[in-house]
DRENTORKOL-3810 file (N, C-alpha, C; in nm, 4 decimals):
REM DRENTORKOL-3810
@n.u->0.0824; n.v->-0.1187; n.w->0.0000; ca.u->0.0000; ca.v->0.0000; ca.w->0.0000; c.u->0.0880; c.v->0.1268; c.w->0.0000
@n.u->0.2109; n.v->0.1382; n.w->0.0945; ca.u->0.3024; ca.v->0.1697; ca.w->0.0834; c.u->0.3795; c.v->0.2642; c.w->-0.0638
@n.u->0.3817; n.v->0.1599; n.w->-0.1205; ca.u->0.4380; ca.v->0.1544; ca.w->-0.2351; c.u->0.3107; c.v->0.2385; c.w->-0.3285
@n.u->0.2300; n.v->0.2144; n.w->-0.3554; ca.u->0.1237; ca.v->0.2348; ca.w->-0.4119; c.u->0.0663; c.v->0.4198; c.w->-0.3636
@n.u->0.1277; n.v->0.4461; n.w->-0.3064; ca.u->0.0826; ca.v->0.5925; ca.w->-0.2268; c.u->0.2046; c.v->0.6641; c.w->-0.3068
@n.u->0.3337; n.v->0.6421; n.w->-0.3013; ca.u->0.4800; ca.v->0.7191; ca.w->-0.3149; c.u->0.4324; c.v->0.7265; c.w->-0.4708
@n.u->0.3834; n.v->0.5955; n.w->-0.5708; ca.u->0.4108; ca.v->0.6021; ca.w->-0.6753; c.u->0.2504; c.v->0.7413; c.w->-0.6928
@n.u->0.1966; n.v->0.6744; n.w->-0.6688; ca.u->0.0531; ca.v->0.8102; ca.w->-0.6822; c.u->0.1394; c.v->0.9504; c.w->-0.6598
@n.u->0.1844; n.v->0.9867; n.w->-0.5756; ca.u->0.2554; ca.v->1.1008; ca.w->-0.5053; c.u->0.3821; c.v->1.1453; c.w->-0.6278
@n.u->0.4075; n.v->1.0577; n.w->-0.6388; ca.u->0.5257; ca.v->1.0851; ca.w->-0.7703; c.u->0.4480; c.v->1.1485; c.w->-0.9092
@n.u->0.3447; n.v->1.0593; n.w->-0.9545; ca.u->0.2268; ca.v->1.0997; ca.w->-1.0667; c.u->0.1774; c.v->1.2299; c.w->-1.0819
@n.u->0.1419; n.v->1.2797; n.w->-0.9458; ca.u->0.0989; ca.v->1.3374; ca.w->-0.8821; c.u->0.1589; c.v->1.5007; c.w->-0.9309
@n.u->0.2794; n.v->1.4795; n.w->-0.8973; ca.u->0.4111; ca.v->1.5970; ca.w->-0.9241; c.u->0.4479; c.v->1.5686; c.w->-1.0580
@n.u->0.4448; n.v->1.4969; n.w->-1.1331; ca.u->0.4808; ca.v->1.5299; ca.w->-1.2577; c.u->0.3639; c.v->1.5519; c.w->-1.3419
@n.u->0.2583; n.v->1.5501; n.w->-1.2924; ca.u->0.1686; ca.v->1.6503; ca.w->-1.3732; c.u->0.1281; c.v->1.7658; c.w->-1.3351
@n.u->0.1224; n.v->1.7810; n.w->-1.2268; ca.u->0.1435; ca.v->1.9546; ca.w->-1.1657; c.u->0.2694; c.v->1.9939; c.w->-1.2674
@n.u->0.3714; n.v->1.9852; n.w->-1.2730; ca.u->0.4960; ca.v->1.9929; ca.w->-1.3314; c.u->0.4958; c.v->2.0584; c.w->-1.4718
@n.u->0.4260; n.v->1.8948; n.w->-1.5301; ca.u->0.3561; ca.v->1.9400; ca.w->-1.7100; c.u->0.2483; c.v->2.0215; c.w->-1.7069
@n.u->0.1709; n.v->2.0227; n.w->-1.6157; ca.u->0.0739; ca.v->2.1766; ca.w->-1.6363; c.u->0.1647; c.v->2.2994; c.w->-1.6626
@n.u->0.2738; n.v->2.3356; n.w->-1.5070; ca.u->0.3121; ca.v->2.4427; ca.w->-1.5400; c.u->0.4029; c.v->2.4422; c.w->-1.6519
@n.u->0.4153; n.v->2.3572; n.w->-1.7623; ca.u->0.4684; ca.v->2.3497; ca.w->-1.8667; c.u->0.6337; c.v->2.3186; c.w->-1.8106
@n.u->0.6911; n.v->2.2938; n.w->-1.7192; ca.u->0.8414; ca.v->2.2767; ca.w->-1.6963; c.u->0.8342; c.v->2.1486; c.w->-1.7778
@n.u->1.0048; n.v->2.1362; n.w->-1.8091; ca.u->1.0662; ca.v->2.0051; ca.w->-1.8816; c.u->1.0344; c.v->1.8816; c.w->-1.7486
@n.u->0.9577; n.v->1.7764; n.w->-1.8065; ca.u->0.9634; ca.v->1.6450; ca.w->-1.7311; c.u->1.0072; c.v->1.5344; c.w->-1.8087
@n.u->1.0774; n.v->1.4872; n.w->-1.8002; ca.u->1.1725; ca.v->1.3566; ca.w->-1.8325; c.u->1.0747; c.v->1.2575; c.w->-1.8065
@n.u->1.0742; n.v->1.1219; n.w->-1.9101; ca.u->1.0535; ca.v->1.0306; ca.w->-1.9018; c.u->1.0750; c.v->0.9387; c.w->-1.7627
@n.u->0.9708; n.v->0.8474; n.w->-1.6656; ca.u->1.0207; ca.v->0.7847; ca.w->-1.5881; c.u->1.1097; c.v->0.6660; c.w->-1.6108
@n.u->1.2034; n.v->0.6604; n.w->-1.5254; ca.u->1.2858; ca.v->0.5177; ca.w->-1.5298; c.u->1.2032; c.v->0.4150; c.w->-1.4947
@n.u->1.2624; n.v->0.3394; n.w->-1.5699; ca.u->1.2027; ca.v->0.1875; ca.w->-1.5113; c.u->1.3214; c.v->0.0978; c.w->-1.4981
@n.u->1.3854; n.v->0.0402; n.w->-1.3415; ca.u->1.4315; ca.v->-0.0540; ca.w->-1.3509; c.u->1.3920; c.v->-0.1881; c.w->-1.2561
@n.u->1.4979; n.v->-0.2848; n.w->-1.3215; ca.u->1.4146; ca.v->-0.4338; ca.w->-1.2744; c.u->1.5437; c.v->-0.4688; c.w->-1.1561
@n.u->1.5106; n.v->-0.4854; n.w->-1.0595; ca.u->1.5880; ca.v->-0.5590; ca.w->-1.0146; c.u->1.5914; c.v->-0.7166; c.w->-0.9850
@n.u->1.6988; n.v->-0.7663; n.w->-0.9465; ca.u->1.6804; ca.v->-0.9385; ca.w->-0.9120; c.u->1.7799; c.v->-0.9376; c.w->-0.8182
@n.u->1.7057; n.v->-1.0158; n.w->-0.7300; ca.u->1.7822; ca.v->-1.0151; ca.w->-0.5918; c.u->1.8488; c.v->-1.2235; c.w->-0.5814
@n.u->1.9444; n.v->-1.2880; n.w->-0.5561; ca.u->1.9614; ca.v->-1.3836; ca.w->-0.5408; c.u->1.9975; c.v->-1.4310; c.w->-0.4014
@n.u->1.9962; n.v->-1.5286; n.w->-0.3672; ca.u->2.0474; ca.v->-1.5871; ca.w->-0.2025; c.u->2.2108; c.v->-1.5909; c.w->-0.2256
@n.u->2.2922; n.v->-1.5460; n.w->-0.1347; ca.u->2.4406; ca.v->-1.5202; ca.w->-0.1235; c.u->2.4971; c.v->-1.6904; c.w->-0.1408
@n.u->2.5617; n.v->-1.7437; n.w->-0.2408; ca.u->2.6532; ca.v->-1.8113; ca.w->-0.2258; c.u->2.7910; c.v->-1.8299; c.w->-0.1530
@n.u->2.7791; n.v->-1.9030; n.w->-0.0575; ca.u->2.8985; ca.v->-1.9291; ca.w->0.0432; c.u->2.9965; c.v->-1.9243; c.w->-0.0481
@n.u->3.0060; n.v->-1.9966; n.w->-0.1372; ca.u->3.1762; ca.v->-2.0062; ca.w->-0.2261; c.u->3.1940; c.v->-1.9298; c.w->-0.2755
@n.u->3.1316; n.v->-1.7314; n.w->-0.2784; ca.u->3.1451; ca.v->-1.6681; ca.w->-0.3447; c.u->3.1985; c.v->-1.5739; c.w->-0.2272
@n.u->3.1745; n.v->-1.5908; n.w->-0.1319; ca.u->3.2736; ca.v->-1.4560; ca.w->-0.0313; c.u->3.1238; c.v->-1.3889; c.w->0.0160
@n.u->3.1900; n.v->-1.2890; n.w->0.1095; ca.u->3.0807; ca.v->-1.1649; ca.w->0.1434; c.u->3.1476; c.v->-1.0272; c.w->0.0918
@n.u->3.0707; n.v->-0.9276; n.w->0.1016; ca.u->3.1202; ca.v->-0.8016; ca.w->0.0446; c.u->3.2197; c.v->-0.7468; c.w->0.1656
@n.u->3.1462; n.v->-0.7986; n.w->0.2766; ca.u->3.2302; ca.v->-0.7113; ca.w->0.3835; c.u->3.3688; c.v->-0.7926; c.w->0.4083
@n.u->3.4223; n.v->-0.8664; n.w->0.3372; ca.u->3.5414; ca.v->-0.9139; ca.w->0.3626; c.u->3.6455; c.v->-0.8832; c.w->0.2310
END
């Protein structure tokens, strides 16, 4: 729900934005992928 409020809120401001005619950029879209840490691969903090 969280999530679903920020992105409204974001929408939100970039059309106030394009009303007052300022430059608005295309949104990003990225994907992430998260995997489980392989032991034989180390940790970052070492």
């Amino acid at each position: 729900m969280e999530n679903k409020l920020y992105r409204a809120m974001n929408q939100l401001e970039r059309l106030q934005r394009m009303k007052q005619e300022e430059h608005v950029s295309a949104p990003a879209s990225v994907a992430v992928t998260l995997h489980a840490p392989d032991p034989a691969v180390g940790s970052f903090g070492n």
